[in-house]
Backbone as JSON, one array per atom type, in Angstrom:
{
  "sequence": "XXXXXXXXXXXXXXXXXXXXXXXXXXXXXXXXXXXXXXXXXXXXXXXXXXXXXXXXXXXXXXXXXXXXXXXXXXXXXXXXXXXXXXXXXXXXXXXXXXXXXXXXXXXXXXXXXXXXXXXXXXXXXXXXXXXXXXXXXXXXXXXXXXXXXXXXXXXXXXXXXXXXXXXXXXXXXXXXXXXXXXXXXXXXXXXXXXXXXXXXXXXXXXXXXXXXXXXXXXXXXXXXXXXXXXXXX",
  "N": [[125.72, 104.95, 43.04], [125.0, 105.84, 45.98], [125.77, 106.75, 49.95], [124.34, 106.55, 53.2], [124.73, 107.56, 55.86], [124.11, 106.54, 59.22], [124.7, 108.35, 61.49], [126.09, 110.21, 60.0], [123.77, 111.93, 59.16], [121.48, 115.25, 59.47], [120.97, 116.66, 62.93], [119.05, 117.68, 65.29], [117.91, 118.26, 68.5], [115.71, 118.86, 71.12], [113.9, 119.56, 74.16], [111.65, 117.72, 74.0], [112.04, 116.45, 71.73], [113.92, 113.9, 69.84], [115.74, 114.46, 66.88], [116.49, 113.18, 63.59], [117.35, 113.42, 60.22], [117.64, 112.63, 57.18], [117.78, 114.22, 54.73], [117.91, 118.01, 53.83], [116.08, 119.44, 56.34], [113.74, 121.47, 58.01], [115.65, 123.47, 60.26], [117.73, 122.14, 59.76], [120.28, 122.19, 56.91], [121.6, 121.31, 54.06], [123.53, 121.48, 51.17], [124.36, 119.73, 49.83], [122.55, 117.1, 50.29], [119.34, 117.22, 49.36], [117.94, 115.95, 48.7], [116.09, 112.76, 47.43], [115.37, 112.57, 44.14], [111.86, 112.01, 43.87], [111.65, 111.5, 46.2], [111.99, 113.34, 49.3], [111.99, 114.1, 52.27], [112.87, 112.49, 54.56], [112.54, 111.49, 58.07], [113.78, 110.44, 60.98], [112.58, 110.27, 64.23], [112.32, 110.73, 67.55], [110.04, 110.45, 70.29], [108.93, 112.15, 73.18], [107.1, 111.13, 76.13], [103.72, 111.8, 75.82], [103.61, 114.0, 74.48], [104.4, 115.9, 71.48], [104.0, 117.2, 67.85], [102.31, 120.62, 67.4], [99.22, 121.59, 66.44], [99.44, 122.26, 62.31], [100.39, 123.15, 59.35], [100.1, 121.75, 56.09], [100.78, 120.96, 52.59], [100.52, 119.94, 49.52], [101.65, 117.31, 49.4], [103.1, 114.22, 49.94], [102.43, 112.36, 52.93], [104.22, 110.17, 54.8], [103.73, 107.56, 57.29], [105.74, 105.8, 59.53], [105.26, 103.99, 62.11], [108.05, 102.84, 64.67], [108.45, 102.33, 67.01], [105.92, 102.7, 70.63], [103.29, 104.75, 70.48], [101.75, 106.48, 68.43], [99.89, 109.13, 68.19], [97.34, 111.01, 65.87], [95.91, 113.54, 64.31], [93.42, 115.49, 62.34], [92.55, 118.33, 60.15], [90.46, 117.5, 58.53], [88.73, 116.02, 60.18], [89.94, 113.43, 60.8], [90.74, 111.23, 63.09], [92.88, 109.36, 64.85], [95.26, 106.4, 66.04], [98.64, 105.57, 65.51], [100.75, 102.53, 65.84], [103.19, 100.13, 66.59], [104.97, 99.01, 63.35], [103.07, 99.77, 62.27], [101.68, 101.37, 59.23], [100.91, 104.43, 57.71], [99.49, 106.47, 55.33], [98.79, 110.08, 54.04], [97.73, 112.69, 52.32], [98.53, 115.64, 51.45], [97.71, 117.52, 49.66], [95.42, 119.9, 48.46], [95.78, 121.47, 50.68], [95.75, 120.75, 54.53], [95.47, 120.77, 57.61], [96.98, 119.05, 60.96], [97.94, 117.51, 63.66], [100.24, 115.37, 65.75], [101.03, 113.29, 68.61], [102.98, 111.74, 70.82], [101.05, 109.19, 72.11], [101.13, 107.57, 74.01], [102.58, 107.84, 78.04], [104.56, 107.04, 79.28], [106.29, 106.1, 77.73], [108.62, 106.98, 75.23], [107.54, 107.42, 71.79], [108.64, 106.35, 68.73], [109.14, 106.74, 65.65], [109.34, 106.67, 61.79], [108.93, 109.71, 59.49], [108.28, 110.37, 56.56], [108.18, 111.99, 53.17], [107.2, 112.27, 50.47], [107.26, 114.0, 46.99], [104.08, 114.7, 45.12], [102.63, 113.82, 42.34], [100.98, 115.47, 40.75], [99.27, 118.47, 41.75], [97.39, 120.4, 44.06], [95.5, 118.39, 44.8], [92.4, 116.97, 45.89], [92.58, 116.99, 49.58], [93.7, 113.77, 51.92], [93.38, 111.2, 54.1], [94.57, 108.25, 54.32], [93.84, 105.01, 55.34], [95.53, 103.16, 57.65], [97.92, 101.15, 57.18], [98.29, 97.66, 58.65], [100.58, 95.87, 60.56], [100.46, 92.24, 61.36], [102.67, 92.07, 64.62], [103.86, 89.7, 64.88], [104.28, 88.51, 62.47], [106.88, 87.51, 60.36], [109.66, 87.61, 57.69], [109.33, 88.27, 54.98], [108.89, 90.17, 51.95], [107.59, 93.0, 51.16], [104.98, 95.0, 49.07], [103.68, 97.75, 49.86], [102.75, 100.52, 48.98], [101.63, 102.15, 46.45], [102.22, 103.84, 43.15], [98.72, 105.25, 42.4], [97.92, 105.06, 39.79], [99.1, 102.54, 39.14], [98.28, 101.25, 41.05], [98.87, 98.5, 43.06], [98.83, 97.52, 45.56], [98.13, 98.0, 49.43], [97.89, 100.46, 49.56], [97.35, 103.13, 47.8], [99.06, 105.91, 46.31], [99.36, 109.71, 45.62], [101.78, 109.85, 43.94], [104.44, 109.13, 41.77], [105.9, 106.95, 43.02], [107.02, 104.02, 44.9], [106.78, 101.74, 47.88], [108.26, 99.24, 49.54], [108.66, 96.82, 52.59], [110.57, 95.09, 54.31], [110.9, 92.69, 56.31], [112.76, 90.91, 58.85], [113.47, 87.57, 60.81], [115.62, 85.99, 60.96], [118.39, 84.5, 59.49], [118.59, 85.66, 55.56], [118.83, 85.62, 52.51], [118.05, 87.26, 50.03], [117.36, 88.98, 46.32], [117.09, 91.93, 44.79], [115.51, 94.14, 42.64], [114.53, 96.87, 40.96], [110.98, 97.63, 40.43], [109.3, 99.28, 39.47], [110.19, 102.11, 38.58], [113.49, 102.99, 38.19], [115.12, 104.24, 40.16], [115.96, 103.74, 43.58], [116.07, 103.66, 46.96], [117.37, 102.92, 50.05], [116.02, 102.01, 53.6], [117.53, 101.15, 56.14], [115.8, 100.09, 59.04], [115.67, 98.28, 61.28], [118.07, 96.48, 62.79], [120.84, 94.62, 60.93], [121.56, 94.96, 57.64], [123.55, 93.17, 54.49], [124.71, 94.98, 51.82], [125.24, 94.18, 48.56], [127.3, 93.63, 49.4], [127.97, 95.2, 51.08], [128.34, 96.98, 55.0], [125.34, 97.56, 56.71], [123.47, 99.22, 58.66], [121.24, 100.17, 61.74], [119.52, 103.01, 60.93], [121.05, 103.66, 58.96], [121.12, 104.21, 55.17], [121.29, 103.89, 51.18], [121.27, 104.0, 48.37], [120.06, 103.81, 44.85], [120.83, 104.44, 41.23], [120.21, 103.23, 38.72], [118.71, 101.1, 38.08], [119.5, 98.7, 38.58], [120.01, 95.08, 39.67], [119.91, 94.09, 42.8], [122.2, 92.51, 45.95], [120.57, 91.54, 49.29], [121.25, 90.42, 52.35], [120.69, 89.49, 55.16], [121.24, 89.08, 58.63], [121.83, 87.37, 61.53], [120.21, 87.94, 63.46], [118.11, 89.54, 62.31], [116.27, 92.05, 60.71], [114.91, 95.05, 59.91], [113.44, 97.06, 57.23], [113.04, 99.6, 54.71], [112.48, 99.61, 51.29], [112.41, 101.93, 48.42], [110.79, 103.23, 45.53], [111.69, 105.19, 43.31], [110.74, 107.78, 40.69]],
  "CA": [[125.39, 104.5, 44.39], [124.84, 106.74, 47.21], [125.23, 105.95, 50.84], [123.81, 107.61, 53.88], [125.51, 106.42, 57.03], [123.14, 107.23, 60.45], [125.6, 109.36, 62.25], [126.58, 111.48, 59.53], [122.74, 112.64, 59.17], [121.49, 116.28, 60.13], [120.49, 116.16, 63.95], [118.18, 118.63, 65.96], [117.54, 118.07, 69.82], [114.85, 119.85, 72.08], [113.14, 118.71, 75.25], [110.81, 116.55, 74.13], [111.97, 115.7, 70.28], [115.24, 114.12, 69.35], [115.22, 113.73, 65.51], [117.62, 112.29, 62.53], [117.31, 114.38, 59.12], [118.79, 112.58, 56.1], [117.65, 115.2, 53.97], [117.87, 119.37, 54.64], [114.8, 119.59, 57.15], [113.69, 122.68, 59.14], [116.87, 124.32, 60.65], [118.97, 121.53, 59.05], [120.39, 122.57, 55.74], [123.39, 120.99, 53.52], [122.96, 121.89, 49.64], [124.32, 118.27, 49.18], [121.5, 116.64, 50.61], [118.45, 117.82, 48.55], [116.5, 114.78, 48.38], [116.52, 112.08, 46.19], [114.61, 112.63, 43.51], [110.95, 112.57, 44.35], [111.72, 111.87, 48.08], [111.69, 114.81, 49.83], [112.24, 113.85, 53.13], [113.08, 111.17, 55.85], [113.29, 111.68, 59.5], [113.95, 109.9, 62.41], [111.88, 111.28, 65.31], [111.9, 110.11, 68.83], [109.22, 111.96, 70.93], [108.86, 112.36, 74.43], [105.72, 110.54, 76.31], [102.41, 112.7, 76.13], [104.61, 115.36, 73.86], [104.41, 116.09, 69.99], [103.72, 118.34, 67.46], [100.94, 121.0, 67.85], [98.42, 121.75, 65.02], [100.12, 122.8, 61.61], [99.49, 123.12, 57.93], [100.75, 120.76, 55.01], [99.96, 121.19, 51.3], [101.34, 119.21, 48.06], [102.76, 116.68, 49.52], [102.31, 112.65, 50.15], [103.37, 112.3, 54.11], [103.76, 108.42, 55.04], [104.72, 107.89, 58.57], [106.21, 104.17, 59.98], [106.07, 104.01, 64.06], [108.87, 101.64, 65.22], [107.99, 102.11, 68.87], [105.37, 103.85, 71.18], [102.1, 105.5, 69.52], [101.89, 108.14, 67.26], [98.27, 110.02, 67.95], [96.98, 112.06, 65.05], [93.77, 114.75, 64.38], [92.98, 116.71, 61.57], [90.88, 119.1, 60.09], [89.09, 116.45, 57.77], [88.27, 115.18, 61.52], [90.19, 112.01, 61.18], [91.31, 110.51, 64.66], [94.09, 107.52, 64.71], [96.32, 105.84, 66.69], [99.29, 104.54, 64.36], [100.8, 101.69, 66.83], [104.51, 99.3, 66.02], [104.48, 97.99, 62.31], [102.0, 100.35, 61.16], [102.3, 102.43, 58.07], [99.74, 105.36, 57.59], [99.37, 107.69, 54.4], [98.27, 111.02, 54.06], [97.98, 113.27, 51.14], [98.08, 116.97, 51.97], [97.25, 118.26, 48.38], [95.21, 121.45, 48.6], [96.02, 121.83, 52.32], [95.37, 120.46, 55.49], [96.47, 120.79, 59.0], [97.32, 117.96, 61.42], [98.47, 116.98, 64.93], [101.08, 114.78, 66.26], [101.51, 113.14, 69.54], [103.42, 110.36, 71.71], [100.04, 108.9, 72.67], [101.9, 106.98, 75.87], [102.54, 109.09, 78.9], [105.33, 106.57, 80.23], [107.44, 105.45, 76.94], [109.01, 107.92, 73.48], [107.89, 107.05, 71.01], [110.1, 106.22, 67.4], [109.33, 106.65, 64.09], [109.89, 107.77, 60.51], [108.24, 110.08, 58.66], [109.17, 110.81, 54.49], [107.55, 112.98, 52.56], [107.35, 112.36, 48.69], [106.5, 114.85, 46.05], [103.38, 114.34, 44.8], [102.62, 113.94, 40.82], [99.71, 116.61, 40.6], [99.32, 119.93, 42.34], [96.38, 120.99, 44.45], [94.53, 117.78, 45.27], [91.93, 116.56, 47.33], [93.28, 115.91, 50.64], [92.76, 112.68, 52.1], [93.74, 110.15, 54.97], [94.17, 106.82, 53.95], [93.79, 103.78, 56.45], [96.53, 103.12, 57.41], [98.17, 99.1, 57.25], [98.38, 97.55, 60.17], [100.69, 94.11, 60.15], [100.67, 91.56, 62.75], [103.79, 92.12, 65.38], [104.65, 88.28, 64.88], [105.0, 88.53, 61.16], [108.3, 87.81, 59.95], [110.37, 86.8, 56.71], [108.59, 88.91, 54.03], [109.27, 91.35, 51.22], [105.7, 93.42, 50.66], [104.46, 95.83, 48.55], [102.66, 97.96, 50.9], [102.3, 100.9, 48.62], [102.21, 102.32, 45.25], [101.08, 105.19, 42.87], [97.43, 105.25, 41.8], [97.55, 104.56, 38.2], [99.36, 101.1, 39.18], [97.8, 100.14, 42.37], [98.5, 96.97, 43.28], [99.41, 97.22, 47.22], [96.88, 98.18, 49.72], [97.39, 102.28, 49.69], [97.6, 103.95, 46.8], [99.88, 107.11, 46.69], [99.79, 110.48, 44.22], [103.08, 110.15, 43.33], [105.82, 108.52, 41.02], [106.7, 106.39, 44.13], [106.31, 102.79, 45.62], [107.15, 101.28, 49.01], [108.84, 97.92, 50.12], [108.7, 96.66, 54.03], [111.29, 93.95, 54.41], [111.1, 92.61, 57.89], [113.11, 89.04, 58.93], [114.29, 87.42, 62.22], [116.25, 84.99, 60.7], [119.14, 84.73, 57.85], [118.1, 85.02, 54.63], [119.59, 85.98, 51.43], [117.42, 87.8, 48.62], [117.64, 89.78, 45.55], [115.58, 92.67, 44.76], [115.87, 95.09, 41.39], [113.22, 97.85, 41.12], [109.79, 96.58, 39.21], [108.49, 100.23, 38.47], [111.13, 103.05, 38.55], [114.89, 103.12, 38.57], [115.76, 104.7, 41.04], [115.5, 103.39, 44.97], [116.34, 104.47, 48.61], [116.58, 101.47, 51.17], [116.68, 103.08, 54.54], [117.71, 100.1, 57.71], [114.92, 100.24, 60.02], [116.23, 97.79, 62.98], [119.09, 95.53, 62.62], [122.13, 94.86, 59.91], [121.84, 93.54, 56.53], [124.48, 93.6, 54.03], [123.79, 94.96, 50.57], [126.18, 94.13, 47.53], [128.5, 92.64, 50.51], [128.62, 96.24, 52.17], [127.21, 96.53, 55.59], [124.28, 98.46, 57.1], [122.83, 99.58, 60.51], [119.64, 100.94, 61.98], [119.6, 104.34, 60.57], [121.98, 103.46, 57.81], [120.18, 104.16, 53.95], [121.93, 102.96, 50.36], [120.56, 104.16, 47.39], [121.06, 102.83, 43.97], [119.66, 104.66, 40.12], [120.41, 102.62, 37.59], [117.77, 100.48, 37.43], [120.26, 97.44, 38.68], [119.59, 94.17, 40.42], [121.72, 94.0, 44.32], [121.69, 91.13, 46.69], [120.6, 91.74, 50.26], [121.5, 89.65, 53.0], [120.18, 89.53, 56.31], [122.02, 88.01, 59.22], [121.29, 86.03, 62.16], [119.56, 88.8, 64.43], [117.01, 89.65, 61.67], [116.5, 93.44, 60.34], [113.46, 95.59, 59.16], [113.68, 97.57, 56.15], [112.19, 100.15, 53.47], [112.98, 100.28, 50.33], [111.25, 103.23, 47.96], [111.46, 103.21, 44.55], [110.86, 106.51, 42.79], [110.98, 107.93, 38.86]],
  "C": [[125.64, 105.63, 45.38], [124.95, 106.44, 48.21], [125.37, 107.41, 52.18], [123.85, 107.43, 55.27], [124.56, 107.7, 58.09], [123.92, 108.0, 60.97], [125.92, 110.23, 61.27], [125.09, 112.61, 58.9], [122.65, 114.12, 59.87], [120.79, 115.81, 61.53], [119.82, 117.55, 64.7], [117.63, 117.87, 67.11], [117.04, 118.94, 70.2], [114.42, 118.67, 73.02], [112.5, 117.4, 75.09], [111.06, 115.78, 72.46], [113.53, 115.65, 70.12], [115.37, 113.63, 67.48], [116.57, 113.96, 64.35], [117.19, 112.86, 61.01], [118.33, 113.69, 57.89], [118.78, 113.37, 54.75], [118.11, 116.48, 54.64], [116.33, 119.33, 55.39], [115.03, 120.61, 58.13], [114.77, 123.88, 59.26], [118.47, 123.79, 60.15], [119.5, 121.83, 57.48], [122.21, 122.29, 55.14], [122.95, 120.69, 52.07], [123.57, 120.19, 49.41], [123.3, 117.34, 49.13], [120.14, 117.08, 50.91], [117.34, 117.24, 48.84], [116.89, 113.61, 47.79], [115.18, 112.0, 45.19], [112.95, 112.69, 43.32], [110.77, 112.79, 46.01], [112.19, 112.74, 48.83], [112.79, 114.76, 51.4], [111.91, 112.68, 54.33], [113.63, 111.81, 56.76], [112.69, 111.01, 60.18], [113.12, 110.31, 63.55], [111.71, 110.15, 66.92], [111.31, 111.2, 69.52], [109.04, 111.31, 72.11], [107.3, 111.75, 75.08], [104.96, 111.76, 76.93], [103.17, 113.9, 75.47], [104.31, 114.94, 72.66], [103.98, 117.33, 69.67], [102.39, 118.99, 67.64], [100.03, 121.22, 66.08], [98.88, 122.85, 63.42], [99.88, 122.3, 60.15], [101.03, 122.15, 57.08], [100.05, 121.27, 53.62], [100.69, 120.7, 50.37], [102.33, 118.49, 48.32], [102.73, 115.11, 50.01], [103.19, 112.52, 51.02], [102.79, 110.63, 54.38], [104.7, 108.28, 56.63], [104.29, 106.16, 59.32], [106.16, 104.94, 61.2], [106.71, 102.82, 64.25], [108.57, 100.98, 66.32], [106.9, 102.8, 69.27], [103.9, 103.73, 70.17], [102.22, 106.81, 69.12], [99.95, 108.53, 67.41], [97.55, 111.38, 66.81], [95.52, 112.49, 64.58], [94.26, 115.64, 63.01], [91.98, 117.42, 61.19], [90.36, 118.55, 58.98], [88.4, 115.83, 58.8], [88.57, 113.78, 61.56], [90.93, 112.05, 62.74], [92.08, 109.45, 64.43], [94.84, 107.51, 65.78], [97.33, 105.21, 65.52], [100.17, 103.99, 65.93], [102.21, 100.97, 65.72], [103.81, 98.74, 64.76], [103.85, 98.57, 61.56], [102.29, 101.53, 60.45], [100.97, 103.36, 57.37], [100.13, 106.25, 56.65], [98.7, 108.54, 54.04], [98.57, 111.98, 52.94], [97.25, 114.39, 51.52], [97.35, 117.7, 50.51], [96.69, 119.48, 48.33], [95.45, 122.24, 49.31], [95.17, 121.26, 53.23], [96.03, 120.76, 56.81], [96.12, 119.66, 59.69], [98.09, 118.43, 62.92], [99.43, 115.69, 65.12], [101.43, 114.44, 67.27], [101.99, 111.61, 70.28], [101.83, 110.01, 72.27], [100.11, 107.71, 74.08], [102.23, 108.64, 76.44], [103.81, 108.47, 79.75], [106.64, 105.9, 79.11], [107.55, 106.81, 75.66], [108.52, 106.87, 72.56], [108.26, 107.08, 69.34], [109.64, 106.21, 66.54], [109.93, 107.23, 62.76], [108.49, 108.0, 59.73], [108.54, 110.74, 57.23], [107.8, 110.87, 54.29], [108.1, 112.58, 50.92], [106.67, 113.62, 48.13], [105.68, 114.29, 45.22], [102.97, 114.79, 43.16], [101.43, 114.87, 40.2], [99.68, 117.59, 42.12], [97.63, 120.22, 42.78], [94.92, 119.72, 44.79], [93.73, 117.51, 46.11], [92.43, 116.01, 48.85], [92.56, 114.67, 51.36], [93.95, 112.19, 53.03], [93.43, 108.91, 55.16], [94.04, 105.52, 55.27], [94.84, 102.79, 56.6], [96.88, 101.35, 58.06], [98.56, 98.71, 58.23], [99.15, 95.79, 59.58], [100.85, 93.36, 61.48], [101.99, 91.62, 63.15], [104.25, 90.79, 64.66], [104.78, 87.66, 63.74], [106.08, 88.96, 60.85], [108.37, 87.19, 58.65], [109.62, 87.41, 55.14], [109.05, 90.05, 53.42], [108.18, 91.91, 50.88], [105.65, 94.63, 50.18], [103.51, 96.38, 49.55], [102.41, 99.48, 50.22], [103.03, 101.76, 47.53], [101.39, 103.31, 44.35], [99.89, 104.61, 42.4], [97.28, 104.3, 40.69], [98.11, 103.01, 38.25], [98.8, 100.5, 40.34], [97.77, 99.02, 42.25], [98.49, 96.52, 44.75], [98.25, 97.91, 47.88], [96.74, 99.68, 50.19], [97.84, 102.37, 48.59], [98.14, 105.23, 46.87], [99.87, 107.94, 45.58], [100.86, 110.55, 43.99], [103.67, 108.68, 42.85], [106.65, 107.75, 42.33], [105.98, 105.0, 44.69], [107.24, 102.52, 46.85], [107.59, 100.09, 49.07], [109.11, 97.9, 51.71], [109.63, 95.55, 54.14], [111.49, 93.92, 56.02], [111.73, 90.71, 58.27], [113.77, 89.14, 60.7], [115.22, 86.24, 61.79], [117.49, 85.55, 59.41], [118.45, 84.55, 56.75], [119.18, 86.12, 53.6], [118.08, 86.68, 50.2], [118.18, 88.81, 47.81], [116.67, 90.49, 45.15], [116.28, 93.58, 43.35], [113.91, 95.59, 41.27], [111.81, 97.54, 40.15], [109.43, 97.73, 38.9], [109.12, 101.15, 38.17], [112.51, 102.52, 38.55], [115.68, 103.36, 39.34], [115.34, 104.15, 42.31], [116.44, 103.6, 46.04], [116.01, 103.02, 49.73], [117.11, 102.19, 52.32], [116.51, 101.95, 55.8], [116.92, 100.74, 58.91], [115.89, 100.22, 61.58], [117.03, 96.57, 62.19], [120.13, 95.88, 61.69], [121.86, 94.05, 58.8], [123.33, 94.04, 55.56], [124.01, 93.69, 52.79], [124.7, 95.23, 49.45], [127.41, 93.84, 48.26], [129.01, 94.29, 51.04], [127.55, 96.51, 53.51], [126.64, 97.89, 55.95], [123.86, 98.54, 58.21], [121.8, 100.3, 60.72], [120.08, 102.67, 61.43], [120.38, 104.72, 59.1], [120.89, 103.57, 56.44], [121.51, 103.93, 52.62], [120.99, 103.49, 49.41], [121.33, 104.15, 45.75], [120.08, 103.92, 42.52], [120.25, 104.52, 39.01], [120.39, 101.13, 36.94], [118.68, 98.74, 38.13], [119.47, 96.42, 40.14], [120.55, 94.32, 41.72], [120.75, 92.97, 45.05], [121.79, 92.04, 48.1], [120.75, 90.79, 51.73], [121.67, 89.92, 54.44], [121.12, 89.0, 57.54], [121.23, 87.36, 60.75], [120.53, 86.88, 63.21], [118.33, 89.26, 63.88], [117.35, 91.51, 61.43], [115.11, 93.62, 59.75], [114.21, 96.66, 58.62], [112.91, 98.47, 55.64], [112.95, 100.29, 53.09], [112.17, 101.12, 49.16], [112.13, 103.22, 46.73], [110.59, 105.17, 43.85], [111.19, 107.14, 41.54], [112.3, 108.91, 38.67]]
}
C-alpha cells in the first residue's frame, strides 16, 4: 500500500499556474516518486482566466485530462478544436508526435483540473484525439468504466495502454467494494470530498494505491466525494 497525502505533493507556482505534482514533473524531482508503474504522471493544475499553456510537442504518450472547474480550451496540429467543460474526461494519444494548446477558456474564473499521463503499450503511433465523455452535472451515485485499453474495450474511449479508468462520483453515503477486474495494480486519486478506504481517511488531493490485486472497501460519507481510480499492469 502506498499513500500520497495532497500536501506532501511536489508544488510549482507562477502567475497564472498553480499546480500539484504527485509524481517528479518538470522542475519537480524526488527519485522516490517515479510513477507508478505505467502512470507516469498526475497533476493538479489551477490556471488563471484567459491564461494557459502555449503550443508544445508530445510524443509516446496517452494524456487524459479531467476539468473539475472552469474550461479547459484545446488546438492541435491534427486541427482538433474543444472545449473540455466540469465532469468531462478527454483522451489524447500523442504517439508519433503532436503538438497542442492549453487554455482557461473563461476570462473571469481559474480553471481546475487533472491531467495523467500513462505510458503507452506501443511506440510511435498514430496520433489521435478521442471525443472526449461528457457526463451530465446532476449525475450522482455511480462507479463507471469510462476507459480502457483497446484490445478490451468495453468503456466508451479506448486507450493504447495497459491501463483502465474508474469515475466514482456520490452526494450521498454509500458504502462499496471495488477489487481491480483487469490489472493488479491501482491508483485512486480523491477528486472532491472524503471517503474512507480500508477505514483510513482521504481528502481532495489525497491518492492510495494498492498492488496486490486485493479487494478494499470504500466508504463515502455524508457530503459525497468524486473519485478516480486507475488500474494499470
Amino acid at each position: 500500500m502506498i499513500i500520497r497525502r495532497a500536501n506532501e505533493r511536489g508544488h510549482n507556482e507562477i502567475s497564472w499556474l498553480n499546480s500539484w505534482h504527485s509524481f517528479s514533473f518538470g522542475h519537480y524531482y524526488d527519485p522516490k516518486w517515479q510513477g507508478f508503474n505505467q502512470l507516469l504522471v498526475i497533476n493538479e493544475d489551477y490556471i488563471a482566466p484567459s491564461m494557459g499553456f502555449g503550443t508544445h510537442p508530445h510524443r509516446d504518450m496517452e494524456i487524459i485530462t479531467y476539468v473539475i472547474s472552469g474550461e479547459l480550451k484545446h488546438q492541435d496540429s491534427m486541427g482538433n478544436l474543444g472545449i473540455i467543460k466540469p465532469g468531462e474526461i478527454q483522451v489524447m494519444s500523442a504517439g508519433s508526435g503532436i503538438t497542442h494548446s492549453e487554455h482557461n477558456n473563461k476570462n473571469s474564473e481559474q480553471t481546475h483540473l487533472l491531467q495523467i499521463w500513462v505510458q503507452p503499450n506501443a511506440q510511435g503511433l498514430k496520433p489521435r484525439y478521442d471525443q472526449q465523455i461528457v457526463f451530465n452535472p446532476t449525475d450522482y451515485n455511480f462507479l463507471k468504466l469510462i476507459a480502457s485499453p483497446m484490445k478490451h474495450q468495453n468503456s466508451d474511449v479506448g486507450l493504447n495502454a495497459d491501463a483502465q479508468f474508474w469515475l466514482g462520483r456520490y452526494n450521498k453515503n454509500e458504502t462499496l467494494n471495488f477489487a481491480p477486474k483487469l490489472f493488479t495494480n491501482f491508483w485512486i486519486q480523491i477528486i472532491k470530498g472524503e471517503i474512507s478506504i480500508n477505514a483510513l481517511q482521504f481528502k481532495s488531493g489525497d491518492a492510495i494505491a494498492f498492488s496486490d490485486n486485493e479487494s478494499i472497501n470504500i466508504e463515502v460519507g455524508n457530503f459525497g466525494a468524486e473519485f478516480l481510480i486507475i488500474e494499470v499492469a
